[in-house]
C-alpha positions in Angstrom: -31.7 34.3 -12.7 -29.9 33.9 -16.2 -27.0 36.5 -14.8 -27.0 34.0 -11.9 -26.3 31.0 -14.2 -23.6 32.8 -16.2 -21.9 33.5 -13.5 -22.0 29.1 -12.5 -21.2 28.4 -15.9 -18.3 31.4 -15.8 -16.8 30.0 -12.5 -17.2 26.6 -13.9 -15.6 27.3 -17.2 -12.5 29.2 -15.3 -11.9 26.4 -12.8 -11.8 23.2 -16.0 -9.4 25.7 -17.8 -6.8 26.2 -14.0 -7.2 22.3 -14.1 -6.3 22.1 -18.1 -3.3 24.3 -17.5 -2.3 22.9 -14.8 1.4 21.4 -14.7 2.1 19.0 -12.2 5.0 18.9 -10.5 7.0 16.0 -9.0 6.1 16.3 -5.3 2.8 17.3 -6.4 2.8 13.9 -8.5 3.9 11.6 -5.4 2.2 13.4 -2.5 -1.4 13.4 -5.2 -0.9 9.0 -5.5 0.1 8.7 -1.7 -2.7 10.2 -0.8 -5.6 8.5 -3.6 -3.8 5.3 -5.1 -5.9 2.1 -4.8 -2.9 0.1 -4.1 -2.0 2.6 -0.5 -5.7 3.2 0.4 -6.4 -1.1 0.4 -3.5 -1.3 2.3 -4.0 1.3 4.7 -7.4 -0.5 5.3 -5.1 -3.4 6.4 -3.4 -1.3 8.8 -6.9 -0.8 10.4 -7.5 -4.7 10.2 -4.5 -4.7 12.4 -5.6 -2.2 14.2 -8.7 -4.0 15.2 -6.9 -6.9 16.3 -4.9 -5.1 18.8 -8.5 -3.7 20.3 -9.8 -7.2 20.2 -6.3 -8.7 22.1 -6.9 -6.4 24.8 -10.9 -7.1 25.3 -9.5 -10.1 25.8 -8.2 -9.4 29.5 -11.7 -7.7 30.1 -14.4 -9.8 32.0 -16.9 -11.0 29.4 -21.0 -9.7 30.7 -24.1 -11.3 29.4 -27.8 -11.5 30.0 -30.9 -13.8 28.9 -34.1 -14.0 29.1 -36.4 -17.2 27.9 -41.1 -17.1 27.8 -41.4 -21.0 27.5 -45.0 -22.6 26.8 -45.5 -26.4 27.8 -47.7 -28.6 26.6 -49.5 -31.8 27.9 -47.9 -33.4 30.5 -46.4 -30.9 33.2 -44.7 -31.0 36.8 -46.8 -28.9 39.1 -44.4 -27.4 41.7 -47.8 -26.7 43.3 -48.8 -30.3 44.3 -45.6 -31.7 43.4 -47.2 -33.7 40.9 -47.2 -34.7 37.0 -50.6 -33.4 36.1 -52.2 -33.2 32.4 -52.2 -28.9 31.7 -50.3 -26.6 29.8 -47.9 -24.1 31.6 -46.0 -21.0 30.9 -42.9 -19.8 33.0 -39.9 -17.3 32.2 -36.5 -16.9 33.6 -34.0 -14.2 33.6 -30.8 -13.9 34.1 -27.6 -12.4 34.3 -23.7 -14.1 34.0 -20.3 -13.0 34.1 -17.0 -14.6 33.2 -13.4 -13.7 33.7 -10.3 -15.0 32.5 -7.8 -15.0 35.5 -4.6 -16.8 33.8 -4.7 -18.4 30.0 -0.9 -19.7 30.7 -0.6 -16.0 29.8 -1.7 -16.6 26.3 -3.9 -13.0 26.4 -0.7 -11.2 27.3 1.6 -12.8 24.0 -1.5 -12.3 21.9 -1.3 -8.8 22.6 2.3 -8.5 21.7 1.8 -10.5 18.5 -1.3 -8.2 17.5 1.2 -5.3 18.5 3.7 -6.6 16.1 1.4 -7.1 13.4 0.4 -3.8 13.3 3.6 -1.9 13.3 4.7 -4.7 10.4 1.4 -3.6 8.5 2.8 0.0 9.0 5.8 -0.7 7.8 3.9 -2.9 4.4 2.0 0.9 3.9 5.2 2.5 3.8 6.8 0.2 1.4 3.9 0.5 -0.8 4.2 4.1 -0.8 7.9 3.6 -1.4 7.1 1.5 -4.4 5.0 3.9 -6.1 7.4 6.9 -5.2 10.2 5.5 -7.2 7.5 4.2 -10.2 6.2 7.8 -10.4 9.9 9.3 -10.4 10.6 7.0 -12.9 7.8 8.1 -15.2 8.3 11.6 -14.4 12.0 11.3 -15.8 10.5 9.3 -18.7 8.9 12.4 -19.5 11.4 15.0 -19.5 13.6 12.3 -21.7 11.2 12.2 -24.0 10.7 15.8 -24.2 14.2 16.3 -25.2 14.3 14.1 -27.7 11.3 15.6 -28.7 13.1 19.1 -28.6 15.9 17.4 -30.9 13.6 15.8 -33.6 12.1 19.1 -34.0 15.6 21.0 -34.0 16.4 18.6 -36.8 13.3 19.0 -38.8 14.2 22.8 -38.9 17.9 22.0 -40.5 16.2 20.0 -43.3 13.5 22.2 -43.8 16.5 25.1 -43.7 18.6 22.1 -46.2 15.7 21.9 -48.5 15.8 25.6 -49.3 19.4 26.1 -49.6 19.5 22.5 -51.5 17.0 24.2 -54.3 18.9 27.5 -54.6 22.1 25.4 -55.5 20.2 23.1 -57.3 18.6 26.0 -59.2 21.9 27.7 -59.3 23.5 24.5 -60.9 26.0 23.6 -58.4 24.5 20.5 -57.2 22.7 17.8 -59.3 18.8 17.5 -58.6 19.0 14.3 -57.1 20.7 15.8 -54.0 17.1 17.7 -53.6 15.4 14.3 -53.6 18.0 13.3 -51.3 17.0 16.3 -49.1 13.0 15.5 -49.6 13.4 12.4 -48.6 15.7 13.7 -45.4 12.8 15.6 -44.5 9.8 13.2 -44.7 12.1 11.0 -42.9 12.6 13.9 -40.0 9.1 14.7 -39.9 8.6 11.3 -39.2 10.8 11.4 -36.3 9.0 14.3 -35.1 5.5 12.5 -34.9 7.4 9.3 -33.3 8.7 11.9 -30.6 5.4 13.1 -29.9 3.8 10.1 -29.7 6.4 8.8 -26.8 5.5 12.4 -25.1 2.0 11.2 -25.1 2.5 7.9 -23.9 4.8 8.6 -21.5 2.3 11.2 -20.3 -0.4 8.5 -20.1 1.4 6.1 -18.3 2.2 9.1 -15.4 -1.4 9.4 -15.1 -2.9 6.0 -15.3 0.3 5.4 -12.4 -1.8 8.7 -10.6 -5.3 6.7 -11.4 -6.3 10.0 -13.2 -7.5 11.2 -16.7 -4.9 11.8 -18.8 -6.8 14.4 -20.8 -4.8 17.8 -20.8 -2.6 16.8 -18.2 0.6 17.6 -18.6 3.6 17.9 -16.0 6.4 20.8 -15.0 9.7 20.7 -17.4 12.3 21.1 -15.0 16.1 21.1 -16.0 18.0 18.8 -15.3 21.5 19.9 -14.0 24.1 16.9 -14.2 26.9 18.8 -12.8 25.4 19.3 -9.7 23.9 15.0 -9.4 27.4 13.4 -7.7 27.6 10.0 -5.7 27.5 10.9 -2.6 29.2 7.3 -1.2 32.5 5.5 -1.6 31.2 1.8 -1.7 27.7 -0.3 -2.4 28.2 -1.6 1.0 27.9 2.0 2.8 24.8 2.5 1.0 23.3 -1.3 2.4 24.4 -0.8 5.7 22.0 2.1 5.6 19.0 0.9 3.8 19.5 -2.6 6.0 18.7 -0.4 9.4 16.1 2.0 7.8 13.8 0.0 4.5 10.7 -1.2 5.7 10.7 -4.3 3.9 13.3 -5.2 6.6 11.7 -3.9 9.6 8.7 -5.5 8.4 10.6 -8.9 8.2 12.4 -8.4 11.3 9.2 -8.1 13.2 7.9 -11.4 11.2 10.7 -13.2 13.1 9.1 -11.5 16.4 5.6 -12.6 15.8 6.2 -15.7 14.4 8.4 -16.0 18.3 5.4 -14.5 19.7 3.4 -17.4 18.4 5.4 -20.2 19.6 4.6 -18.6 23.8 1.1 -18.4 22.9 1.1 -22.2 21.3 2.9 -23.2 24.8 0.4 -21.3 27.0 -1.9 -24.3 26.0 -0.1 -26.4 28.3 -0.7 -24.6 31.5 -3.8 -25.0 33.5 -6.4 -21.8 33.1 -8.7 -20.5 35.8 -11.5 -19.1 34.9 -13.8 -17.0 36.9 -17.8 -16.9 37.1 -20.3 -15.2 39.0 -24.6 -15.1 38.3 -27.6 -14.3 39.1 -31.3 -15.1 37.8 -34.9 -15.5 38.7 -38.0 -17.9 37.6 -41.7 -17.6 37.3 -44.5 -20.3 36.3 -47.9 -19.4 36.3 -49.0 -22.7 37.7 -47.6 -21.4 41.2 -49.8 -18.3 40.5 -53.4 -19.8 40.6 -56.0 -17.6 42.2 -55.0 -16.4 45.2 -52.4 -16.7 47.9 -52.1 -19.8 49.1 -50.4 -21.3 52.7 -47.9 -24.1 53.0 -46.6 -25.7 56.7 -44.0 -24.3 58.1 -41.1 -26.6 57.9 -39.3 -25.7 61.2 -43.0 -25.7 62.8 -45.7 -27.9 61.5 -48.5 -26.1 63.4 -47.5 -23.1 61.8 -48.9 -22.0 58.3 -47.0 -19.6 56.1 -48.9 -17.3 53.7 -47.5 -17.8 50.4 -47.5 -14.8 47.2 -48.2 -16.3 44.2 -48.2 -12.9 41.5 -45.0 -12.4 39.3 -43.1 -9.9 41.0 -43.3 -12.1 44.2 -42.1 -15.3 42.4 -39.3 -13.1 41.1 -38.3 -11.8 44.4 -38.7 -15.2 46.1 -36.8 -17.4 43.1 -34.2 -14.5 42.9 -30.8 -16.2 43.5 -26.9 -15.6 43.2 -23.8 -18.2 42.4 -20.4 -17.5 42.3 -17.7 -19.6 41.3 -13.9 -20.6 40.5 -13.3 -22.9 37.5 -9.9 -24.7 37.3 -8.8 -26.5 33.8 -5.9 -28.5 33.7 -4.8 -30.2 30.6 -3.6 -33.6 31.0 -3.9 -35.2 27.7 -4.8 -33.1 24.0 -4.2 -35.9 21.6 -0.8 -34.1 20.6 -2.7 -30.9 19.2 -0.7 -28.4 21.4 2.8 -30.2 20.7 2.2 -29.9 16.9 1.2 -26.4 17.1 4.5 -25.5 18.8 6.7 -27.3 16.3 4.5 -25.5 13.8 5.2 -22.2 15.4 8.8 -22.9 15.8 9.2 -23.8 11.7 7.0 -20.8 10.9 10.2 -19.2 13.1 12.3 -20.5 11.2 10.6 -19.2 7.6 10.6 -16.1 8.8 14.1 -16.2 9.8 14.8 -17.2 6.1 12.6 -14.9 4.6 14.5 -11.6 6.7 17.7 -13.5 5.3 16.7 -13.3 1.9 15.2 -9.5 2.0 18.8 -8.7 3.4 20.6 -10.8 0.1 18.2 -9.5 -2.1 18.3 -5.4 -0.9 22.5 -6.3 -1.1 22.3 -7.3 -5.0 20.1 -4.3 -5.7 21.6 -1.9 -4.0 25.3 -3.5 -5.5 23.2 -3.2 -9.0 22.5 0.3 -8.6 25.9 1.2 -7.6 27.6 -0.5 -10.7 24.8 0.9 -12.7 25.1 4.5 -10.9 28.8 4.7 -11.8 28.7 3.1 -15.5 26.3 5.8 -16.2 28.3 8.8 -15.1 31.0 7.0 -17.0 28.5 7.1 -20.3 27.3 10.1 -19.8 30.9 11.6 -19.3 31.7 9.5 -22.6 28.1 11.1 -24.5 28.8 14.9 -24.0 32.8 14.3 -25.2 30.7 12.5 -28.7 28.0 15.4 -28.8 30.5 18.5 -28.8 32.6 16.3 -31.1 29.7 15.5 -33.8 28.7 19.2 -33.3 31.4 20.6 -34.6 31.7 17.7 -37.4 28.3 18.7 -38.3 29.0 22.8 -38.6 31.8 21.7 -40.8 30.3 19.4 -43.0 27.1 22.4 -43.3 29.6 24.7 -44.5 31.3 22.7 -46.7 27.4 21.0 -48.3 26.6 25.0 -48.5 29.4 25.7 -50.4 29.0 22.7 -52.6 32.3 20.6 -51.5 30.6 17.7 -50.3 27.6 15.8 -51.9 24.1 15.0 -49.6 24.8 11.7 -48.6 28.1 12.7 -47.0 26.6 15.4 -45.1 23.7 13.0 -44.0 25.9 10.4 -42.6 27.7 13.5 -40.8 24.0 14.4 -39.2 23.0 10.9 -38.7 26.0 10.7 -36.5 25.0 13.6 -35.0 21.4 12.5 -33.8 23.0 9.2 -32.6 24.9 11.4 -30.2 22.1 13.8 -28.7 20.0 10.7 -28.0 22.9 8.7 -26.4 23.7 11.7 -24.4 20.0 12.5 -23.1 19.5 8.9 -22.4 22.9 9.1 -20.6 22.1 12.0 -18.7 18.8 11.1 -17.2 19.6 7.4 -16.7 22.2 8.5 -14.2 19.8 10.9 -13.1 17.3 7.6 -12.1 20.1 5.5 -10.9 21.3 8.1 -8.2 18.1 9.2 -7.2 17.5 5.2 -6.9 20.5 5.5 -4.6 20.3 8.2 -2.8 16.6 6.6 -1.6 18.6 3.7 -0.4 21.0 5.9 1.4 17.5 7.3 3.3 17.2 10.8 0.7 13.9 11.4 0.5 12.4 11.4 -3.1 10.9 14.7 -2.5 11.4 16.9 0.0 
């Protein structure tokens, strides 16, 4: 038994630390939230709302089947179907039976309320795949975040080790008498000032971290993602014009296929308003039985024959003869024809036909709206190649400034606030460049989605 739970708490032990070392990787990321986000799984339960509705428009054309059943007691004063008389007793009597109903025209309102439920549903399809959209793009954008801040990380740290490199050459001079001590409390205070950086660095790691996994709806203890590098030379626009990328997203976003197919429904609803001014027929059939215990009694009794007075016919009084002698059938056709509705079904047409309208609007304004994003991204797309082009010209520049001015602050030439301003100018440049280079990495992924590119594969 305690080999048995060693072994649990061995297994258990090996599968928390997979889960700790665990690095997750973009598709991972997106296809994990697709799958468990609140935000998709509430509105994939709308899609089954929809869903239902579609069910329930086609019961609709179905013939509707019921059955009753009804033990009444009386009291007092009673008809006796006996003697044909009011007489002073209680009484107890039952009936049963069954009904059916059947729509044959509605002004074919049942058909069009198919349709719209129809519509409805593929539009709430098209809402789940913008939502997934949504948080596609929110969990690229974080998962950049990341690897930007990792960088910048990867530089604070890189310039921590040159001051902490400075601070021992700075002494041996200093020591040596070719500087003046005050450049080693120049270089001190360089290095506080790094390590400073360093913990800032880390602590945008860590947040950028948390925000991934509260995005994920996950603990963000020990998780941690894939570093991936980033290749800029191989990221190019792949279009000539904003307007080549709109004319694709305008046939293939769902936000306007699920706008388009408002401006069916809401059509949809304007034939089923009008159906209300057609005549419906309806039809019915039924059947049922009856049973009082008054007509019971004792024993059988005779009545006169009607169609020969001096004949007498034996009559059976127990229940299942009532029931077979009161068993009957009906069967009927009901015709309504609307003549006058107090204006109800006019006003619900003109409200269908402005709800048209809206939605007519509202597709309108998705189009003008996708058109100034998608013109934004472009502009933004192209400025950022521009910077970053501009970013890795300043950082090979401010490189080699910076191995000069080392050489010439190791040698003495120059004092330590000179060569400080030389590797301030330096930093400046890195953290231009990485935010360069993954800001056009964002904003041509951001296209590229447009264009119909998948996020991940």
């Amino acid at each position: 038994m305690k080999l048995k739970y060693t072994a649990i708490f061995f297994l258990f032990g090996y599968t928390v630390l997979l889960a700790q070392d665990k690095k997750w990787t973009l598709k991972e990321c997106v296809n994990y939230a697709l799958e468990n986000n609140l935000s998709v799984q509430r509105s994939a339960q709308v899609t089954e709302l929809r869903k239902q509705d579609v069910k329930t428009a086609k019961g609709d054309f179905l013939p509707g089947l019921s059955a009753s059943a009804n033990h009444n007691y009386n009291f007092g004063s009673n008809f006796n179907p006996v003697t044909n008389s009011r007489v002073s007793t209680d009484s107890r009597s039952n009936s049963f039976n069954v009904g059916a109903n059947w729509d044959l025209f509605t002004g074919l309102g049942n058909k069009n309320s198919l349709k719209r439920a129809k519509t409805e549903l593929a539009a709430s399809n098209y809402d789940l795949e913008k939502m997934k959209n949504d948080i596609s793009l929110n969990i690229l954008n974080a998962y950049l975040e990341i690897l930007f801040n990792k960088e910048n990380l990867k530089v604070a740290e890189a310039q921590l080790l040159i001051s902490k490199e400075q601070l021992e050459r700075t002494k041996n001079l200093v020591d040596a008498g070719v500087q003046p001590k005050g450049n080693l409390l120049e270089v001190e205070a360089t290095l506080a000032n790094d390590e400073s950086q360093v913990i800032s660095a880390e602590n945008n790691v860590e947040l950028s971290l948390l925000k991934l996994a509260q995005i994920l709806q996950i603990s963000s203890d020990n998780f941690s993602i894939e570093t991936i590098d980033v290749d800029i030379d191989n990221i190019n626009l792949l279009y000539n014009s904003s307007d080549e990328v709109f004319q694709k997203a305008v046939a293939s976003l769902p936000e306007i296929k699920s706008a388009q197919l408002a401006v069916e429904s809401a059509e949809t609803q304007i034939k089923i308003a009008k159906s209300n001014y057609y005549p419906s027929l309806r039809l019915s059939a039924g059947m049922g039985s009856v049973y009082n215990h008054l007509l019971r009694g004792n024993d059988d009794y005779y009545i006169t024959d009607p169609n020969n007075p001096t004949n007498q016919i034996l009559v059976k009084n127990g229940f299942f003869d009532q029931m077979d002698n009161n068993f009957g059938q009906s069967f009927g056709l009901s015709l309504s024809i609307p003549i006058f509705n107090r204006g109800q079904v006019k006003a619900s047409v003109n409200k269908a036909a402005i709800n048209k309208k809206i939605s007519k609007i509202n597709l309108s304004d998705e189009k003008l709206k996708l058109r100034e994003v998608i013109e934004q991204a472009y502009v933004n797309a192209t400025t950022a190649l521009k910077e970053y082009e501009a970013a890795e010209k300043s950082v090979k520049a401010q490189e080699t400034a910076f191995e000069f001015a080392r050489e010439r602050y190791n040698l003495g030439a120059t004092n330590s606030f000179d060569f400080e301003q030389v590797r301030n100018r330096l930093v400046t440049a890195q953290a231009n460049w990485i935010r360069a280079k993954y800001n056009y990495v964002f904003r041509t992924k951001l296209l590229e989605f447009y264009y119909g590119i998948p996020i991940v594969e």
